[in-house]
N, C-alpha and C positions, 0 to 999 in steps of 0.2 A: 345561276343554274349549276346544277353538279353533276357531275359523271364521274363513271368509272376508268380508275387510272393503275395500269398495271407498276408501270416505275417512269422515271426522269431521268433522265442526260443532262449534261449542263455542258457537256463540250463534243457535241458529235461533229464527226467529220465527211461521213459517207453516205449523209443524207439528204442532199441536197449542195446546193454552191456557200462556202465559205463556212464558219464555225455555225453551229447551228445546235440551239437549244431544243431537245429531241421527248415529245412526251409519247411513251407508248401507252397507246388504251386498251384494254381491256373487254372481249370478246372477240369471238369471229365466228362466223357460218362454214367456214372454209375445212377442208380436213386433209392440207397437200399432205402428201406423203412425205416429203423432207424438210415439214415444216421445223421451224429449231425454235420458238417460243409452242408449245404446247400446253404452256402456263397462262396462257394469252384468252383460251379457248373460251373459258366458263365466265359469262359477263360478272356472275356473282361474287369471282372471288378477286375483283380488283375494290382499290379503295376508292369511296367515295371522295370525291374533291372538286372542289367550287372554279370555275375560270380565275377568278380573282388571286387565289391562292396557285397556281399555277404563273401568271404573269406577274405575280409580286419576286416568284424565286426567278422569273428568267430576268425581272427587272434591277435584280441584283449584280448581278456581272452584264447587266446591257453591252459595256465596252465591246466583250469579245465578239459579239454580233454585228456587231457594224458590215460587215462583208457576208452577214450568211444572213438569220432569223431563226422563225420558229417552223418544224416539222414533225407533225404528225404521224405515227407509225400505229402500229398496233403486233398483234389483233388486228382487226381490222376497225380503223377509224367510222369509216359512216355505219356501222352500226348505232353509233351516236350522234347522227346528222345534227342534229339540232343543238346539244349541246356543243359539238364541233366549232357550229357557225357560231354562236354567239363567241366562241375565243376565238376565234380569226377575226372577228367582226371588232373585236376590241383591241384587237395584236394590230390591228390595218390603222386601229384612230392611235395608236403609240408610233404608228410609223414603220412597226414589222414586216419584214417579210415574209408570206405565211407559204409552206408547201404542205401537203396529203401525203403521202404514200399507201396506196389503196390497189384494193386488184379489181376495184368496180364489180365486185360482185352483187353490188345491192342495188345498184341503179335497174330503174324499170317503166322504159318510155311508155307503159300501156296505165301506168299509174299515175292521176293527176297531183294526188298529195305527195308522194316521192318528186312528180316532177318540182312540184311550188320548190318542195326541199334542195334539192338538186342546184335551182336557180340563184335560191339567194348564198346557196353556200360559194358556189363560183364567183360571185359577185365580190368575194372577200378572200377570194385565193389564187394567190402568185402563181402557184406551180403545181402542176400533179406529177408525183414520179405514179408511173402507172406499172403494173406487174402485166403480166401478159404471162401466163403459165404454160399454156401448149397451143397451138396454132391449129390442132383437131380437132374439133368437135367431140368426138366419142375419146378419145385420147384425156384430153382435158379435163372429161368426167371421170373416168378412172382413176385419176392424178389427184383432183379434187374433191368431187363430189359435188358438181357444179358442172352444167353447162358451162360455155364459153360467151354465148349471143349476149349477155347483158354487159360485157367487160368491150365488146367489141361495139356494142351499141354506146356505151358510154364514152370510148375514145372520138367516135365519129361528133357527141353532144359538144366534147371538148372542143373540138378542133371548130366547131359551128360558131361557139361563141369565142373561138383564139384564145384558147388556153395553153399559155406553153408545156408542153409534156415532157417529161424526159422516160422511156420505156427499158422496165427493167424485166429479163429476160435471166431465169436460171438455167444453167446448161447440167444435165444428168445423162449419166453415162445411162443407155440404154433407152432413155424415155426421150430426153431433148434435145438431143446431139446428133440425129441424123440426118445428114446433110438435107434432104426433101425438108423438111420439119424447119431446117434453119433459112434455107431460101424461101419457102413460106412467110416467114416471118420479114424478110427483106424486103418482097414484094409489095405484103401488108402496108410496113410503114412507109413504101413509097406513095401508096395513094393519101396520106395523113401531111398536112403543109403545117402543122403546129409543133412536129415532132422535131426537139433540139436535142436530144442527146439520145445513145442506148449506153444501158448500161450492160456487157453479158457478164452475170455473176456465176462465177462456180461451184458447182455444188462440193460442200462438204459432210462430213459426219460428227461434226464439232456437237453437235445437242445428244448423242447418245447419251453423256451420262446423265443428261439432264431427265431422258426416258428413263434410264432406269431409277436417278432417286425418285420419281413419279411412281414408280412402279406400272411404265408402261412399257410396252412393249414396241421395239422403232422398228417401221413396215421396210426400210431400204439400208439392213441393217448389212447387207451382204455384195452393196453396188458402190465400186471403186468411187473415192473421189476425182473431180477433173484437177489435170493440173495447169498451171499458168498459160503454158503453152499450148495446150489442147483450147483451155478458153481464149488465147488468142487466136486461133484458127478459126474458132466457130464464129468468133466477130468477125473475123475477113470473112467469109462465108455471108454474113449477112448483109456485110457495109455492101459489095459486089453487087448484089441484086439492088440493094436499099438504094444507093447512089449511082451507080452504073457503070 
């Protein structure tokens, strides 16, 4: 099977646990506002490439894997559920460790053929880092252009059939840092028993220049980044509520 593949890693580290061969794929539905691959968006403009051709190059340095595997990013991955599943489904019979990192925007419990999909891709996957983008409803559609109900209905699928999660949380000056917004979020993951790690990443402005050689225009072009310390507050802020 082939799909679309934006670029490769062969040594990522902040994708999961241990060294970790990283393939980004190619589309997404999503339109955050600080998204930083915008090159990501258009399924068309990734290259075509086979599973097999993908685990031949991570089977070349296997060594460094020993303590990490393989992780999925995008774009957003299950746009291509099914080609997805067939490479985790052959990463799991080499022995891999497989993770997602997905914002579950495409999961859709009112859909039987998404559900089929849904089931057997779990069935061959380690870990989900999950996004979790705003804890608002109408907030998170603003942000996105996307509800929230499908990202929150899919942690609850996770957690049904004990999937370990790790939730990745970006903090924006103005949209995702206020404290109500952050305790929200603690509350959240306290009702979720699959949730082993958060992550709160901070927002930066690192991809402008990538907007402008695009020739696009970046929507948060004018809102301060966080800095280390700000993002360590907002995680006590969460861990507080989350654990108690």
């Amino acid at each position: 099977m082939t799909g679309y593949i934006h670029s490769l890693e062969s040594f990522g580290t902040v994708d999961g646990p241990g060294v970790r061969y990283v393939v980004f794929f190619q589309g997404c539905p999503m339109r955050c506002l600080y998204c930083h691959n915008p090159d990501t968006w258009h399924l068309e403009d990734g290259t075509k490439t086979d599973t097999e051709e993908i685990l031949q190059k991570l089977e070349r340095n296997r060594a460094f894997y020993t303590t990490g595997g393989l992780t999925v990013t995008g774009g957003e991955p299950l746009l291509q559920i099914d080609f997805l599943t067939e490479l985790f489904t052959k990463a799991r019979q080499m022995g891999i460790h497989t993770c997602v990192d997905t914002s579950g925007i495409l999961f859709d419990e009112n859909d039987s053929k998404k559900m089929e999909q849904f089931s057997k891709l779990i069935e061959v996957t380690n870990l989900v880092m999950l996004d979790i983008k705003h804890m608002d409803d109408f907030e998170h559609q603003k942000l996105t252009g996307h509800s929230n109900k499908n990202v929150f209905a899919f942690a609850r699928f996770l957690e049904k059939h004990k999937i370990p999660v790790w939730i990745r949380h970006v903090v924006v000056p103005g949209i995702t840092n206020q404290k109500e917004e952050l305790e929200a979020l603690g509350k959240y993951l306290s009702t979720l028993s699959n949730v082993e790690k958060l992550e709160i990443l901070p927002y930066h402005a690192l991809a402008v220049p990538k907007y402008e050689n695009l020739d696009m225009e970046y929507p948060l072009k004018a809102v301060p980044q966080l800095s280390k310390q700000e993002a360590k507050e907002a995680y006590a802020i969460v861990e507080k509520v989350w654990k108690g």
